[in-house]
DRENDO-600759 format. One record per residue (C-alpha): residue number from 1; residue in one letter; x, y, z. Coordinates in Angstrom, 1 decimal, padded with zeros to 4 digits, m for minus. Example, Ala and Ser with C-alpha at 12.3 -4.5 7.8 and 13.67 -1.06 7.14 Angstrom:
2
vovo pos 1; code A; xx 012.3; yy m004.5; zz 007.8 $
vovo pos 2; code S; xx 013.7; yy m001.1; zz 007.1 $
This chain:
286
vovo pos 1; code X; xx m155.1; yy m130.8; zz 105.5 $
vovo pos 2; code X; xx m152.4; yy m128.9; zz 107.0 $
vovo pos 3; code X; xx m154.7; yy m126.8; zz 108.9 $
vovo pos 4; code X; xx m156.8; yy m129.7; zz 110.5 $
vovo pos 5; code X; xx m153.8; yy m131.3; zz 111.7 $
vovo pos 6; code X; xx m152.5; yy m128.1; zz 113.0 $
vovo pos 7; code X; xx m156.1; yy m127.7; zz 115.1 $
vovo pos 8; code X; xx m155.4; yy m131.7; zz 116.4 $
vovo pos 9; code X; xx m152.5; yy m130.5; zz 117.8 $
vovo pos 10; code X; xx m153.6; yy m127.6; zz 119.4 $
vovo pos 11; code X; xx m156.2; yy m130.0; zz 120.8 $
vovo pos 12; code X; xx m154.4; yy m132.2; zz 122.4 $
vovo pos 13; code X; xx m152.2; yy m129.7; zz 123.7 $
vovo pos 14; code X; xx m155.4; yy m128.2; zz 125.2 $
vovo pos 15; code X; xx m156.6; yy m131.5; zz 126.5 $
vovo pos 16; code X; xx m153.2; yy m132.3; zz 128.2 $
vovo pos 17; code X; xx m153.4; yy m129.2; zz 129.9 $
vovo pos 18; code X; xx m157.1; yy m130.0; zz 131.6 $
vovo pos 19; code X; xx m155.8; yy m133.3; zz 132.9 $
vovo pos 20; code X; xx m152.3; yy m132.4; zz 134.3 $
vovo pos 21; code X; xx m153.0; yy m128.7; zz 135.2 $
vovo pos 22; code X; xx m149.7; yy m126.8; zz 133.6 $
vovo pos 23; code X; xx m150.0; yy m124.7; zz 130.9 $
vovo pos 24; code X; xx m148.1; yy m126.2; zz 128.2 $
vovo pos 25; code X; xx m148.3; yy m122.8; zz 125.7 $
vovo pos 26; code X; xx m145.3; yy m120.8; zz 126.4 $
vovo pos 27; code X; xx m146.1; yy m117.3; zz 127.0 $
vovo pos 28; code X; xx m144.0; yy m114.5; zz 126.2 $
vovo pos 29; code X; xx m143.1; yy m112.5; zz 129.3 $
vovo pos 30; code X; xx m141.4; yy m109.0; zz 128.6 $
vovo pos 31; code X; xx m140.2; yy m109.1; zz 132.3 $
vovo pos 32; code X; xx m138.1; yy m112.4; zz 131.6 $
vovo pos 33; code X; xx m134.5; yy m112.1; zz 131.7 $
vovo pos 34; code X; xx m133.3; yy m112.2; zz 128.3 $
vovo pos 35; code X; xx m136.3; yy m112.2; zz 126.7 $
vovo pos 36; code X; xx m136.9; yy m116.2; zz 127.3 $
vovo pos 37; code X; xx m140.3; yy m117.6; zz 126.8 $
vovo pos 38; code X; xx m141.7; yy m119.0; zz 130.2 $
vovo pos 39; code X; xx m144.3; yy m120.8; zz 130.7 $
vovo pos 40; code X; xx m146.6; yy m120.0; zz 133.9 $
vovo pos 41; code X; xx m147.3; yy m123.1; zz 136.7 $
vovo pos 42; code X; xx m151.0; yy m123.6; zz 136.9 $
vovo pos 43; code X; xx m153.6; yy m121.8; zz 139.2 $
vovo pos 44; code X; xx m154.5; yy m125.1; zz 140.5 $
vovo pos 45; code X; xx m150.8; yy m125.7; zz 142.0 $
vovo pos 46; code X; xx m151.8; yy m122.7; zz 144.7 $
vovo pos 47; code X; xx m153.8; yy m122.1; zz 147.4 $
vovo pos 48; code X; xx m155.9; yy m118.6; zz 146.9 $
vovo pos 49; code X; xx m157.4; yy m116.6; zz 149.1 $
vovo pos 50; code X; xx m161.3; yy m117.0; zz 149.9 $
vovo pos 51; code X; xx m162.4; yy m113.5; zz 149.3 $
vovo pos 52; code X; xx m159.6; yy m112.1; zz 147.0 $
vovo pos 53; code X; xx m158.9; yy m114.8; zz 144.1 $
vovo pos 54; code X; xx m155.8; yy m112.8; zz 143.0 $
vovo pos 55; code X; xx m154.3; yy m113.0; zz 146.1 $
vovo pos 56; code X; xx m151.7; yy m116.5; zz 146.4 $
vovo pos 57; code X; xx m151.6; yy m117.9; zz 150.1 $
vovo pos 58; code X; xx m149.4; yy m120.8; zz 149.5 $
vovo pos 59; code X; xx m148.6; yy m124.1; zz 147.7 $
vovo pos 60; code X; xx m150.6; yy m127.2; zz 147.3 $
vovo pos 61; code X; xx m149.0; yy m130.4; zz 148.4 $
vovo pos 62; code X; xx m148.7; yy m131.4; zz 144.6 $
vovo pos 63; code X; xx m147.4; yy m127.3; zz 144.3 $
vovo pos 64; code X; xx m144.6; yy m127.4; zz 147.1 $
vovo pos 65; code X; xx m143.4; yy m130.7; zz 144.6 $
vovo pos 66; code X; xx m143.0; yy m128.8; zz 141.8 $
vovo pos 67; code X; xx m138.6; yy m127.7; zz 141.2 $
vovo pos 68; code X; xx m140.0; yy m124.4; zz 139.4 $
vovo pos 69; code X; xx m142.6; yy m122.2; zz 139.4 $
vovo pos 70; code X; xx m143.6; yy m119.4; zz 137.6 $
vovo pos 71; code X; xx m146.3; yy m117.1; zz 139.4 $
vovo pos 72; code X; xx m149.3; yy m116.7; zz 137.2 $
vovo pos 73; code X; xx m150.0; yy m112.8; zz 135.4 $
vovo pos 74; code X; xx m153.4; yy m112.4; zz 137.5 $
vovo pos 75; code X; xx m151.6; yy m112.7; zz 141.0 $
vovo pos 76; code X; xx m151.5; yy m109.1; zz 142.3 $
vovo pos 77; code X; xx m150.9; yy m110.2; zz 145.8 $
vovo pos 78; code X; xx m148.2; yy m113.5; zz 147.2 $
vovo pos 79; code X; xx m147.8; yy m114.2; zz 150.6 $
vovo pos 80; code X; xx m144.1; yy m114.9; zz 151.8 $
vovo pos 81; code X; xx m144.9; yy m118.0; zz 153.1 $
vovo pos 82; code X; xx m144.3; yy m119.4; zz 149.1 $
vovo pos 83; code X; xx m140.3; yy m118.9; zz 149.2 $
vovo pos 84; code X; xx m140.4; yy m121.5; zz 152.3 $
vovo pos 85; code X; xx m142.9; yy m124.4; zz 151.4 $
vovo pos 86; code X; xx m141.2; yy m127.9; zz 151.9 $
vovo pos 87; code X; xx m139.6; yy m129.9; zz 150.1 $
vovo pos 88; code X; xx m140.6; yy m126.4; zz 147.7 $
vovo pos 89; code X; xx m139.7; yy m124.7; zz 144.5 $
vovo pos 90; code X; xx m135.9; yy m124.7; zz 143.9 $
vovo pos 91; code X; xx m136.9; yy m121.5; zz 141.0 $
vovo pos 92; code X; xx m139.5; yy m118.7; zz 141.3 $
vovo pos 93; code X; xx m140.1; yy m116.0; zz 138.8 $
vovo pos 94; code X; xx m143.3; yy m114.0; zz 138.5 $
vovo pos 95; code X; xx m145.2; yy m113.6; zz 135.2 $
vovo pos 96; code X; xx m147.0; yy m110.4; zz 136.2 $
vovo pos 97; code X; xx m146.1; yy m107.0; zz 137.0 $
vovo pos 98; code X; xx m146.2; yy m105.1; zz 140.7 $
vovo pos 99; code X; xx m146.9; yy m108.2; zz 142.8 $
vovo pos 100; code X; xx m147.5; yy m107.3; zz 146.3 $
vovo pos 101; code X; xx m145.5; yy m109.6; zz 149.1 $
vovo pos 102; code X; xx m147.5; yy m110.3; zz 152.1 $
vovo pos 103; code X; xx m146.0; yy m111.1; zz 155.1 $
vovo pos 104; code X; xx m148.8; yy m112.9; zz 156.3 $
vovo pos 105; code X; xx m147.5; yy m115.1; zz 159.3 $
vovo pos 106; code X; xx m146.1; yy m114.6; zz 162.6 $
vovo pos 107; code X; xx m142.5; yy m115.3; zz 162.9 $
vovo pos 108; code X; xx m142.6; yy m117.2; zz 165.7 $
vovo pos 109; code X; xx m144.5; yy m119.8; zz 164.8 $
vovo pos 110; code X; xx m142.2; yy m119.9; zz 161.4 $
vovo pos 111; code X; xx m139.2; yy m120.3; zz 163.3 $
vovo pos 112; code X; xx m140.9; yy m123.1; zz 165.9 $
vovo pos 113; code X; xx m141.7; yy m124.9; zz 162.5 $
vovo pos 114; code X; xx m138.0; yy m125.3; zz 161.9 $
vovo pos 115; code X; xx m138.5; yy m125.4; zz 158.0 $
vovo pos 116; code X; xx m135.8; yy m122.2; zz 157.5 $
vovo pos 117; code X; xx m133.3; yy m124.7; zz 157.5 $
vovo pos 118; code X; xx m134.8; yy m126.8; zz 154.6 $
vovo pos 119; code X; xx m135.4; yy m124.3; zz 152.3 $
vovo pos 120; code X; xx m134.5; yy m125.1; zz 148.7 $
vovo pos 121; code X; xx m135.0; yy m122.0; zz 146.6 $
vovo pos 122; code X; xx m132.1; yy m121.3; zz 144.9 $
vovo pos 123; code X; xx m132.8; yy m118.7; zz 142.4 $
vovo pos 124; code X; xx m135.9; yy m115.9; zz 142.5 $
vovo pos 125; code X; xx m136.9; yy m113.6; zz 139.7 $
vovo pos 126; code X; xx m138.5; yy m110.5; zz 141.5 $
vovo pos 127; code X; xx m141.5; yy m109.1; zz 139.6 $
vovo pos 128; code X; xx m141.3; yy m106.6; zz 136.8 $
vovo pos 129; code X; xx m142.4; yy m103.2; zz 138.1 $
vovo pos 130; code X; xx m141.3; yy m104.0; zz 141.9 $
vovo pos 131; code X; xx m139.9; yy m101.0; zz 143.6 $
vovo pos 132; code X; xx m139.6; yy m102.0; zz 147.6 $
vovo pos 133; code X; xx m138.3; yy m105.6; zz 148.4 $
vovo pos 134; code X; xx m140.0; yy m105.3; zz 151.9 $
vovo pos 135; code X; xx m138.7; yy m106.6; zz 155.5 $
vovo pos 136; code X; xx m137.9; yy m109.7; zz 155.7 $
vovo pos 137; code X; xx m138.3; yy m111.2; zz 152.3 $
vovo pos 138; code X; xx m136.2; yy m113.5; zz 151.6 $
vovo pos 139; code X; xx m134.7; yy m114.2; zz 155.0 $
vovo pos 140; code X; xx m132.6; yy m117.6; zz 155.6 $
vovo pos 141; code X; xx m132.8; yy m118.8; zz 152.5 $
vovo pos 142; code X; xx m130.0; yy m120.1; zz 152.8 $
vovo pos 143; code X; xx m129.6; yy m122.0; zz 149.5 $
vovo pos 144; code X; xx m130.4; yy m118.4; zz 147.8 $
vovo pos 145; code X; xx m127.5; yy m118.3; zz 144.7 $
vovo pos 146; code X; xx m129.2; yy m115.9; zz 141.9 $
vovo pos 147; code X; xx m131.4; yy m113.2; zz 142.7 $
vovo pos 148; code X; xx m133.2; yy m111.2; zz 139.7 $
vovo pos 149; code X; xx m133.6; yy m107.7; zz 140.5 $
vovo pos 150; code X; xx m136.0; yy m105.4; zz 138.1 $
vovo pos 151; code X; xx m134.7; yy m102.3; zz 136.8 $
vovo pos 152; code X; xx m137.4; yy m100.5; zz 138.9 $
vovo pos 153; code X; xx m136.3; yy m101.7; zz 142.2 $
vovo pos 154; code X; xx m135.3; yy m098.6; zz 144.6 $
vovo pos 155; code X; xx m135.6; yy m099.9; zz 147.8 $
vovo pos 156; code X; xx m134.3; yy m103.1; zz 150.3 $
vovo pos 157; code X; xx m136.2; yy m103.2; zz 153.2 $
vovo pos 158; code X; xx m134.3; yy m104.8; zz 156.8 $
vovo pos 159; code X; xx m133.3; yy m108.3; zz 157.3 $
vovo pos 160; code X; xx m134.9; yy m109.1; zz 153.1 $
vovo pos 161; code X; xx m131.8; yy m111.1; zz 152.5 $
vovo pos 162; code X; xx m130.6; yy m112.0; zz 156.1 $
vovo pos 163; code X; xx m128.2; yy m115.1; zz 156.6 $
vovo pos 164; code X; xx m128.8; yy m116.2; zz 152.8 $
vovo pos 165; code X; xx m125.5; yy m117.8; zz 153.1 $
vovo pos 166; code X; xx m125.1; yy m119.3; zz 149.6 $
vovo pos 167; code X; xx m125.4; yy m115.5; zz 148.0 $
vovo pos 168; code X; xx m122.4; yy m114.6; zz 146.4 $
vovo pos 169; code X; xx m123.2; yy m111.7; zz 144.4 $
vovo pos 170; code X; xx m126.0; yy m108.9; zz 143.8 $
vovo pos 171; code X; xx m126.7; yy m106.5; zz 141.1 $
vovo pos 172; code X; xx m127.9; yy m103.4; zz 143.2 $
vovo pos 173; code X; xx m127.4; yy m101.3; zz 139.8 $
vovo pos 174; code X; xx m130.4; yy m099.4; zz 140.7 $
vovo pos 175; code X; xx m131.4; yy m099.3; zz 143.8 $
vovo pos 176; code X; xx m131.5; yy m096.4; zz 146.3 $
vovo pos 177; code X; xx m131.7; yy m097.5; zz 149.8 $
vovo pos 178; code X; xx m130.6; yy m100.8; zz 152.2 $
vovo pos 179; code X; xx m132.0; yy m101.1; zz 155.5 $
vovo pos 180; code X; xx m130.8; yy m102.5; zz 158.2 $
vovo pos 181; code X; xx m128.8; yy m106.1; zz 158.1 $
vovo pos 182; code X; xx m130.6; yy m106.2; zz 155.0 $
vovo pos 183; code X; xx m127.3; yy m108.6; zz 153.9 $
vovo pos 184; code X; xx m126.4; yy m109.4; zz 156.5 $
vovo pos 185; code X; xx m124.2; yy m113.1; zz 156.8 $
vovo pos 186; code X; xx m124.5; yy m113.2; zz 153.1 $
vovo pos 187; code X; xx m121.5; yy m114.8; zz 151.1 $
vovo pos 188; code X; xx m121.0; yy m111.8; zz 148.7 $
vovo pos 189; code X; xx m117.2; yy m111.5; zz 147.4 $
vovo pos 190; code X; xx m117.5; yy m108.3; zz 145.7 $
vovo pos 191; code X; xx m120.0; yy m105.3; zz 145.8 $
vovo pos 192; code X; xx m120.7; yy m102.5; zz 144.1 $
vovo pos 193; code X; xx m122.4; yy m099.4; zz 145.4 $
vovo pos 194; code X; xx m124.1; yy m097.7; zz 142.8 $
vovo pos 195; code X; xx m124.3; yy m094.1; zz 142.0 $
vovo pos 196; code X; xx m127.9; yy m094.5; zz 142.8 $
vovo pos 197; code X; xx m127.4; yy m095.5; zz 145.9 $
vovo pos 198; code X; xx m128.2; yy m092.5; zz 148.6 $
vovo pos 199; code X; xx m127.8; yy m094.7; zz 152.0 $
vovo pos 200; code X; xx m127.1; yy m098.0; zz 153.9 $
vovo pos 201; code X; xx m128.8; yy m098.9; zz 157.1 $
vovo pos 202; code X; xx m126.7; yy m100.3; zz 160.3 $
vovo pos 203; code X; xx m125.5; yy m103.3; zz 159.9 $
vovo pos 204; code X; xx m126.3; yy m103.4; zz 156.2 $
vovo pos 205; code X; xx m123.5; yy m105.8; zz 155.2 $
vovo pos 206; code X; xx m122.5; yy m107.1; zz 158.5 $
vovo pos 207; code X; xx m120.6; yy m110.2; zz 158.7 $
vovo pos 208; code X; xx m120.1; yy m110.8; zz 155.0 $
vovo pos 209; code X; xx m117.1; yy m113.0; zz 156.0 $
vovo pos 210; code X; xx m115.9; yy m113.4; zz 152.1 $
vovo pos 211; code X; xx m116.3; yy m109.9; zz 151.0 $
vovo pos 212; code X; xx m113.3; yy m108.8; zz 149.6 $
vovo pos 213; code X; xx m113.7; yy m105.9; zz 148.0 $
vovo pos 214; code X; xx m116.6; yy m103.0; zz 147.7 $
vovo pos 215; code X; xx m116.6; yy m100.4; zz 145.4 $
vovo pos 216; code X; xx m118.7; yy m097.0; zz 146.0 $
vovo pos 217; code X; xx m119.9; yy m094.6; zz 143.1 $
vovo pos 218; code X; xx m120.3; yy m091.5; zz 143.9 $
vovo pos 219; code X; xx m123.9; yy m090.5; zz 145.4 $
vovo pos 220; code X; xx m124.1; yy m091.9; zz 148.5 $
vovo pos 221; code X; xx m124.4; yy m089.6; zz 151.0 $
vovo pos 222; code X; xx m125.2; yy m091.5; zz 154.5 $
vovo pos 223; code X; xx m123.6; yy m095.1; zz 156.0 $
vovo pos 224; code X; xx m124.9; yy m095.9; zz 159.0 $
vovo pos 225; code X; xx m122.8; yy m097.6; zz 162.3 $
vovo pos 226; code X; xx m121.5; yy m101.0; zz 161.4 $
vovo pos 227; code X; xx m122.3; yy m101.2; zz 158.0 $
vovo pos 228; code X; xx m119.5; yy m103.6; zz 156.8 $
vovo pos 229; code X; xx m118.6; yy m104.5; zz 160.6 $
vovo pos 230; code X; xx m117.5; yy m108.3; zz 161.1 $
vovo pos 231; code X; xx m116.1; yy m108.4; zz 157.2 $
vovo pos 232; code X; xx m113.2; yy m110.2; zz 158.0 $
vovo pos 233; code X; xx m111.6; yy m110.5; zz 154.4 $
vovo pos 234; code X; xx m112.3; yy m106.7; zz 153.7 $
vovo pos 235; code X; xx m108.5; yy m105.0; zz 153.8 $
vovo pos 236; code X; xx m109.1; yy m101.6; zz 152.0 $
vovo pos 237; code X; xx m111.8; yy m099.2; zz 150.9 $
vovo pos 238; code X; xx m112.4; yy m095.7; zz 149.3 $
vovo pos 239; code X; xx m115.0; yy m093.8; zz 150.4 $
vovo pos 240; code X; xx m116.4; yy m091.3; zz 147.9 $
vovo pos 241; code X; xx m116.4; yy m087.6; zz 148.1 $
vovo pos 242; code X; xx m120.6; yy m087.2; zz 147.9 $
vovo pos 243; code X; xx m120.9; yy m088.9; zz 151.4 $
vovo pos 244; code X; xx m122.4; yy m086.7; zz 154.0 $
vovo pos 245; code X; xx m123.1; yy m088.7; zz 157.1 $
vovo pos 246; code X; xx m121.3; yy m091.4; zz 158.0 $
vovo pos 247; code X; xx m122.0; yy m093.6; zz 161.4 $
vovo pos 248; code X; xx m119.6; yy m095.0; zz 164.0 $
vovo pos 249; code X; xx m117.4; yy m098.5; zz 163.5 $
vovo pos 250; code X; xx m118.5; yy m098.8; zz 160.2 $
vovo pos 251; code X; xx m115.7; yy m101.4; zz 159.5 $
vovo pos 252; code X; xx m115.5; yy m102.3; zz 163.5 $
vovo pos 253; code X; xx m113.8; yy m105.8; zz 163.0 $
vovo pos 254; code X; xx m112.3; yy m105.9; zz 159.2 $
vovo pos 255; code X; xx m108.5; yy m106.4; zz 158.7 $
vovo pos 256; code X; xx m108.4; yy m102.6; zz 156.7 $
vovo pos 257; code X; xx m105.0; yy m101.3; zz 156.3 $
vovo pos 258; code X; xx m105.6; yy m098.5; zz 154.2 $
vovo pos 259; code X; xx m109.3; yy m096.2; zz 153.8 $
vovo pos 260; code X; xx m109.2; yy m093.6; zz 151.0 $
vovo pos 261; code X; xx m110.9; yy m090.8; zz 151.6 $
vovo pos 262; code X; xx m111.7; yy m087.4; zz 149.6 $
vovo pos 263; code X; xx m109.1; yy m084.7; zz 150.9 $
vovo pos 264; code X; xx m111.8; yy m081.8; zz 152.1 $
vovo pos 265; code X; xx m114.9; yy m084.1; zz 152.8 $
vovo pos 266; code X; xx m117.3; yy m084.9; zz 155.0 $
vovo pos 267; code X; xx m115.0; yy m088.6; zz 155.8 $
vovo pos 268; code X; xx m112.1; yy m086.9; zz 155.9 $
vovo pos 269; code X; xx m113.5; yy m085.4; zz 159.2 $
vovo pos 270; code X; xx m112.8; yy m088.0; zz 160.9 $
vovo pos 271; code X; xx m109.8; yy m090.1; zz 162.7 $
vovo pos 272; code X; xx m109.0; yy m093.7; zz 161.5 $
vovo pos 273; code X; xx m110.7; yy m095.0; zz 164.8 $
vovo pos 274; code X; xx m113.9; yy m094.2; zz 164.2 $
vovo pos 275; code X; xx m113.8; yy m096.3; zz 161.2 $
vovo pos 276; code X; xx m112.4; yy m099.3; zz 162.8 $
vovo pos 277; code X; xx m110.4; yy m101.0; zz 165.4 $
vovo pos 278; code X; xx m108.0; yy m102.8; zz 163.0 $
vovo pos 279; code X; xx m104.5; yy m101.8; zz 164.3 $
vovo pos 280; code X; xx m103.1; yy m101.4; zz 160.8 $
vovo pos 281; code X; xx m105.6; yy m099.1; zz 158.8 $
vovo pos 282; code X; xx m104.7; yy m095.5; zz 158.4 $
vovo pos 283; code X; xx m106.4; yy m093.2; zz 156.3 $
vovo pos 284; code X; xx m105.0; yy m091.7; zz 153.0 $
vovo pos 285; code X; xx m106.1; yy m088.7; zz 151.1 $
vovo pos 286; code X; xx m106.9; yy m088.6; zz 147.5 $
């Protein structure tokens, strides 16, 4: 008896998911955070490419609806035009491993749209096994709050989180490399540079108006020019000792009075103007 009733639910669990198109069986995801079980959004609530049906193009107009979406396992491929559907997701995760972003559009005609300043998405959960977040990415999003960053990331690729205004804070615990104005405008109040880190592009963090404090680990060896320029609440750093190369005006327009530097290294090379034009930094030794 148990066991029959057991199989009706199962069947009406299966019928409901033929008529409404989600999968109502949670599946358990190792790439979740925190182990949650997640349940992926239905194939039928994307568009797919013609000739390569693991490759996502888009939303559906009952898709860009849905508030969350969770990218199905046998995606390998998602094109970028999915973080900017209107009225669009609000939360995106990804239920498989190494998905491939595809920046399938020309700019141009994604800025003549004017959707960048309607985009909802608030959080995204980056797929498991993701080690370059290329150019671009995630660009205006400006309601962006929560990014989820796989252990395997190593690289951010220019301009991936330009003007996302709402960020306040990113877990860059592994990752190796920023490009260029890869943060740039973003609303980050503290940062840490990890001891993985090796080097930021130009411009990296520029204009991070409510950055008040960055901490660098040592390992990074190269800073571009202008890689915290325009961080007006930004009033003292200490460089580390590994740095090797560091760039002109790297805090050109932040209110530093004081940059530590390692007595003997590569910074220390270098007069207090080339950091910055703030009248009131000087640089002491440690």
């Amino acid at each position: 008896m148990k066991k029959r009733a057991f199989a009706c639910v199962v069947c009406l669990l299966l019928a409901a998911t033929a008529l409404t198109g989600c999968q109502l069986l949670p599946k358990e995801l190792g790439g979740a955070p925190g182990g949650e079980r997640v349940r992926e959004t239905a194939d039928s609530y994307f568009t797919w490419d013609a000739a390569d049906r693991t490759y996502i193009t888009g939303l559906t107009e009952k898709g860009a609806e849905l508030t969350d979406i969770v990218v199905p396992a046998r995606a390998t491929k998602v094109s970028m035009r999915l973080f900017y559907h209107y009225p669009g997701p609000e939360s995106i995760a990804f239920a498989g491993e190494n998905v491939e972003f595809m920046a399938d559009y020309d700019w141009n005609d994604r800025l003549a749209e004017s959707e960048l300043d309607v985009c909802k998405l608030r959080r995204v959960q980056l797929p498991a096994g993701m080690e370059i977040l290329p150019e671009d990415a995630l660009f205006f999003c400006a309601s962006l709050e929560e990014v989820v960053i796989p252990e395997t990331l190593r690289e951010v690729e220019p301009y991936a989180f330009l003007l996302c205004v709402s960020l306040k804070s990113i877990d860059l615990r592994q990752v190796a490399r920023i490009g260029e104005s890869a943060f740039a405008s973003a609303s980050l109040e503290r940062l840490v540079i990890p001891k993985t880190m090796r080097s930021l592009g130009v411009e990296a963090f520029v204009d991070c108006d409510d950055l008040t404090e960055v901490v660098f680990e040592e390992g990074l060896e190269s800073i571009d020019g202008r890689a915290f320029s325009g961080c007006t609440s930004l009033e003292s750093v200490r460089l580390p000792a590994s740095l090797q190369t560091i760039g002109p005006d790297v805090f050109a327009g932040c209110p530093l009075t004081v940059i530590e530097v390692k007595e003997g290294s590569a910074a220390a090379e270098y007069d207090v103007e080339y950091f910055t034009d703030s009248p009131d930094a000087e640089i002491v030794y440690y």
